[in-house]
C-alpha positions in Angstrom: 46.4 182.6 80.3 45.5 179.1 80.8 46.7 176.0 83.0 45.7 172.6 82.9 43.3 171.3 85.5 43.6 167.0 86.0 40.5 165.1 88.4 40.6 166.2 91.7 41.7 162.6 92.3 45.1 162.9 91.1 48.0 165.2 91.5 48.8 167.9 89.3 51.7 167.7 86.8 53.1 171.3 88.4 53.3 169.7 91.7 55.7 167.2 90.1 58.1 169.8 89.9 57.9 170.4 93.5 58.6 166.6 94.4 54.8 165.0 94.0 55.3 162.3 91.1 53.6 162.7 88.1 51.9 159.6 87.3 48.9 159.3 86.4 47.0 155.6 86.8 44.4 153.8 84.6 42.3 156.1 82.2 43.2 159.1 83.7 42.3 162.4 81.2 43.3 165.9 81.4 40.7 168.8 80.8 42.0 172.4 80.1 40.1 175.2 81.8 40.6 178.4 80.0 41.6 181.5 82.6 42.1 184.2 80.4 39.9 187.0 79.2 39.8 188.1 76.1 42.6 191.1 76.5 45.3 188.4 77.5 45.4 185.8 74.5 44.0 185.2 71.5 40.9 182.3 71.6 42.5 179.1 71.4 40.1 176.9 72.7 38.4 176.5 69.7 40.1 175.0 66.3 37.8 175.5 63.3 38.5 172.5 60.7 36.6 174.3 58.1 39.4 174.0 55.2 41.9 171.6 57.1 42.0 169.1 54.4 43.0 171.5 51.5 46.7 171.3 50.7 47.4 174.7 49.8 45.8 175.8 53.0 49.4 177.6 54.1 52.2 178.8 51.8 54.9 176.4 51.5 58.7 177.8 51.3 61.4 176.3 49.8 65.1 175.9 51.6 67.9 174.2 49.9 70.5 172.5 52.0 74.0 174.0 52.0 75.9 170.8 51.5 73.5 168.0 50.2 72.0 170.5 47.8 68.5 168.8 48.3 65.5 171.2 49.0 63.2 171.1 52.0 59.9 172.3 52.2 58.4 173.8 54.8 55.4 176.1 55.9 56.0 179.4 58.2 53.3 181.2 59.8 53.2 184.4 61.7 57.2 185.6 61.5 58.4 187.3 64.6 56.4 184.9 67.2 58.1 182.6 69.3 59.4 180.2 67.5 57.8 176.7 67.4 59.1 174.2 65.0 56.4 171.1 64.8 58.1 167.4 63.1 55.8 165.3 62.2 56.6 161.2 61.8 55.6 158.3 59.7 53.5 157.9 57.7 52.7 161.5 58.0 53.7 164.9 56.4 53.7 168.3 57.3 50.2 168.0 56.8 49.0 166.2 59.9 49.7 169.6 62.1 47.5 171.5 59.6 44.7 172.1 62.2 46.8 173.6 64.4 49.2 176.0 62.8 46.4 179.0 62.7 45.3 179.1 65.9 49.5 178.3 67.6 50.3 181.2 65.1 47.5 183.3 65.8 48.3 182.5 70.1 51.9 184.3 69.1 54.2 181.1 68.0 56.1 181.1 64.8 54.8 178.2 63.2 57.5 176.2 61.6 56.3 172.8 60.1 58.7 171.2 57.5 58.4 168.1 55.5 61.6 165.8 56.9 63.7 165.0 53.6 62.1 162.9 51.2 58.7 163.5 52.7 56.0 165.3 51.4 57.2 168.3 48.7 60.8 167.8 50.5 63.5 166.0 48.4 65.0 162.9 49.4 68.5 163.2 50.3 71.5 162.8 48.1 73.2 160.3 49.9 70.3 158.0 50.3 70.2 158.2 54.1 66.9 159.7 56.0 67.2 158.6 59.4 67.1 160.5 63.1 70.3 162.4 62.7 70.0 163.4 59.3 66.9 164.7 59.2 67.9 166.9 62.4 71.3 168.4 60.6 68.7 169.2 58.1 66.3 171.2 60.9 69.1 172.8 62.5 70.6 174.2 58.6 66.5 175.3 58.0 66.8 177.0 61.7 70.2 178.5 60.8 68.6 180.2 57.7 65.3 181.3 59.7 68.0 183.3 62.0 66.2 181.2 65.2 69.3 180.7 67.8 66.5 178.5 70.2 63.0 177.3 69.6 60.4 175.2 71.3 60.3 171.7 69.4 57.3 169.5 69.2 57.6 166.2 67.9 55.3 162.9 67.9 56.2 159.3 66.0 59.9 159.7 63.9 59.5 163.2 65.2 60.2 162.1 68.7 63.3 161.1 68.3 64.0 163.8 66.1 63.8 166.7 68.3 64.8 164.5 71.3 68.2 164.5 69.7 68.7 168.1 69.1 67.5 168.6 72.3 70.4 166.0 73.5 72.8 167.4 70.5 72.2 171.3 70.9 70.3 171.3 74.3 70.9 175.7 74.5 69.1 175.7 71.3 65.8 174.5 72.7 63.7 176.7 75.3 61.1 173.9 75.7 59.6 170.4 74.2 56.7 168.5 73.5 56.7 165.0 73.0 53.7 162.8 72.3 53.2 158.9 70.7 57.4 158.8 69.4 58.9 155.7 70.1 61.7 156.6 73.4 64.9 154.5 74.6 64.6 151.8 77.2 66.3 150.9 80.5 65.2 147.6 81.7 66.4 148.6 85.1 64.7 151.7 85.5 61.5 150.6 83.9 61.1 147.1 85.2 58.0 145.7 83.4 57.3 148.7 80.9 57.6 148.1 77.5 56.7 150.6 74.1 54.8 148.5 71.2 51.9 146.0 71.1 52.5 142.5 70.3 52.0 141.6 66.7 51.6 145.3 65.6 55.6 145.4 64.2 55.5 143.4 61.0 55.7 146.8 59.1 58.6 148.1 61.0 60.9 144.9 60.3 59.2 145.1 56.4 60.3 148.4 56.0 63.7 148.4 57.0 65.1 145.0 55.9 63.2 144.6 52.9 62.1 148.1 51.6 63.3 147.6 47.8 61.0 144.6 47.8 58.0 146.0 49.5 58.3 148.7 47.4 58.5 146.6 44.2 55.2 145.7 45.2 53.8 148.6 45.6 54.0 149.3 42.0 51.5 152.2 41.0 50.2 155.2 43.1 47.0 153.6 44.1 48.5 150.8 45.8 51.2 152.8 47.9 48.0 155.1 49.3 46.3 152.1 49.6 48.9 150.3 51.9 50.0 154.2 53.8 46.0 154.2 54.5 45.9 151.2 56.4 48.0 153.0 59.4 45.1 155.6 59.6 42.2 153.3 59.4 42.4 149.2 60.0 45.9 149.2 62.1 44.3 151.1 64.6 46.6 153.7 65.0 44.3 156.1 65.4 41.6 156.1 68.0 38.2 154.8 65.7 36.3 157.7 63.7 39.4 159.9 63.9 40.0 160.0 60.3 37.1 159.8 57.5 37.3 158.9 54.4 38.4 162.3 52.8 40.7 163.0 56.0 42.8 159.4 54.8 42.8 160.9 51.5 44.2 164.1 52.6 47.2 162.2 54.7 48.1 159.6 52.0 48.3 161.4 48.9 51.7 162.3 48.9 52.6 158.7 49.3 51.6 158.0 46.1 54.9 159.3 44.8 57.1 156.2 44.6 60.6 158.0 45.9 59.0 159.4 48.2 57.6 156.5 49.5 60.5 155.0 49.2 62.7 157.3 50.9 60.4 157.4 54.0 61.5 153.3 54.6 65.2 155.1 55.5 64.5 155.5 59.0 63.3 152.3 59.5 66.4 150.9 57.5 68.4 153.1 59.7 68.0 151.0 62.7 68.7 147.9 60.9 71.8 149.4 58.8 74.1 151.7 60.5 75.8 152.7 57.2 72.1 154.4 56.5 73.5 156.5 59.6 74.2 160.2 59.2 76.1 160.4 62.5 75.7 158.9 66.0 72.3 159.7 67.8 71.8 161.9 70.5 68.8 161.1 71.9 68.8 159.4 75.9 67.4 159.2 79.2 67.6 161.8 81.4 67.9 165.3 79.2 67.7 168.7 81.4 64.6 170.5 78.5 61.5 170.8 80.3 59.0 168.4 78.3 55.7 168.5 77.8 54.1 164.9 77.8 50.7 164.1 75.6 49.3 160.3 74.8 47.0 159.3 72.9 46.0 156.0 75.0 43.7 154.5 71.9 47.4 154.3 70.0 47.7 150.2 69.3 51.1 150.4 67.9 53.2 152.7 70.4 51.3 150.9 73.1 49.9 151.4 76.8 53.3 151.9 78.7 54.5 155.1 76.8 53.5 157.9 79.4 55.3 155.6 82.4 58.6 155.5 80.0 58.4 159.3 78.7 58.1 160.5 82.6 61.5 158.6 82.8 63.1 159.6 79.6 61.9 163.5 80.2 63.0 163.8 84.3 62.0 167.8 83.7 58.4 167.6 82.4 55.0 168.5 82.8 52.4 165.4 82.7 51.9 163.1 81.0 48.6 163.5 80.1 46.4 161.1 78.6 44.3 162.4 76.0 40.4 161.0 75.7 39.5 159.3 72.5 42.8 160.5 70.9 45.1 157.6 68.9 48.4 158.3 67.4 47.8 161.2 65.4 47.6 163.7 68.7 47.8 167.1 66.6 44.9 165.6 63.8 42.7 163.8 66.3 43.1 166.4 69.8 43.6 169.5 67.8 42.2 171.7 70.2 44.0 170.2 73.5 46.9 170.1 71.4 47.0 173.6 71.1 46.0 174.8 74.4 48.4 172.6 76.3 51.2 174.0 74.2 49.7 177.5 74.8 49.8 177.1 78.2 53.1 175.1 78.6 54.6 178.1 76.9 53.0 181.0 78.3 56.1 183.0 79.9 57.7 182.6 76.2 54.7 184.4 74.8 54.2 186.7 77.4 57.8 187.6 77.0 57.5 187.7 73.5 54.6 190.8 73.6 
């Protein structure tokens, strides 16, 4: 199998579990060095984008939830791996992991990637509310009907909080986690000087959730919701520049055009503001006992350059960080191929087991 191989200058994030702190100064990268041969694992070092921007690439499946009564949808590859359920965030769908799921499914996961309710082909909820907690009762119920008792979670941006709080809610449900680019809870006194977000990036967030009807209002026809969703993938600088072209925008912001479902996806913003948008209280904290895997995208310039400092002291039990080269928000779009070898490799013994 493989392992991850840092500079020679810096520590590796396995002798951080045997007391050597994991932190990683200035610009540092990680490089994945592939030690298998080819009667161990399947090729993952190489993630062919060949039809990655065609949306009926996978099968999607349909799961309606037992009390709500709204339907998620969600794609399943491979049945019988080890199961791997990957959340995407704002303004994203299912669709931003679409040039991973072949070659994590084809390594021996069970590739799980719903849209969150009211994303994508999922329905908005009933009861108007589509923040954190909600949209976990709503992974756990899909989980439930999959038969899957524990699972490794991966989660960037919403979806960091998302499968931080089952980890935190149902911690002997997950065997592993990997966390990249989510916003994470702060402790001023443990993390003097460290802050997530870049200054004057955060207009959208207080638009979204304390004046959604009006910002939607204004977005009044299909073209001008992708329009405004495209800006976070192109002149926000989310992503690091010349990770998306033209058609790969496209691709990501076409299911925005819908206006509920645009709509619905300002819930978890209006969540933090509201707490009657709240489907429960969150679960998510410093200090949780599931061994995380850490990925950054340092060219992000709205979670900001601190992120990797704070998620080493969020995630006490993890592997990295690791700062990814020329890689922005969007890890599983813009790093595909380090995205799935460092998950491959972070879950090896899972897979091995699995055989």
């Amino acid at each position: 199998m493989g392992r991850w191989i840092p500079p020679k200058t810096h520590r590796s994030a396995r002798n951080a579990a045997n007391g050597a702190k994991a932190r990683y100064p200035g610009g540092m990268t990680a490089t994945f060095q592939s030690m298998a041969t080819p009667e161990e694992t399947p090729d993952t070092t190489r993630v062919e984008h060949g039809d990655d921007r065609d949306p009926g690439r996978f099968q999607t499946h349909r799961f309606t939830m037992p009390v709500l009564g709204h339907s998620l949808a969600y794609v399943r590859e491979n049945a019988g791996g080890v199961p791997l359920l990957l959340v995407h965030g704002w303004p994203e769908t299912k669709r931003i992991y679409w040039r991973v799921i072949e070659p994590l499914a084809a390594a021996g996961f069970e590739v799980l990637v719903p849209d969150l309710r009211g994303f994508g082909d999922s329905e908005p909820s009933p009861d108007g509310k589509h923040d954190v907690v909600g949209c976990a009762n709503d992974l756990l119920a899909l989980l439930d009907h999959l038969g899957h008792d524990r699972v490794v979670l991966v989660g960037g941006d919403l979806g960091g909080p998302i499968v931080a709080h089952l980890a935190g809610f149902a911690p002997d449900r997950v065997a592993r986690m990997v966390v990249f680019n989510a916003p994470l809870p702060l402790d001023p006194d443990r993390m003097p000087g460290l802050s997530l977000g870049t200054a004057g990036t955060f207009d959208y967030f207080l638009r979204q959730g304390t004046d959604a009807d009006a910002l939607a209002a204004e977005l009044g026809t299909a073209q001008q919701r992708r329009r405004y969703v495209a800006t976070f993938y192109t002149s926000r600088l989310w992503a690091h520049p010349g990770g998306f072209d033209d058609a790969s925008v496209a691709f990501h912001v076409e299911p925005f055009g819908d206006a509920a479902s645009l709509r619905a996806s300002f819930g978890a913003y209006e969540s933090v503001f509201n707490p009657s948008l709240r489907s429960g209280k969150n679960s998510w904290g410093i200090g949780g006992p599931v061994e995380t895997l850490i990925l950054f995208g340092p060219s992000d310039h709205v979670i900001g350059p601190h992120f990797d400092l704070i998620a080493e002291i969020v995630f006490p039990n993890h592997v990295g960080p690791f700062r990814l080269r020329d890689c922005g928000h969007f890890v599983p779009w813009e790093a595909a191929a380090v995205f799935v070898n460092a998950t491959v490799s972070f879950c090896r013994d899972l897979l091995r087991d699995r055989r």
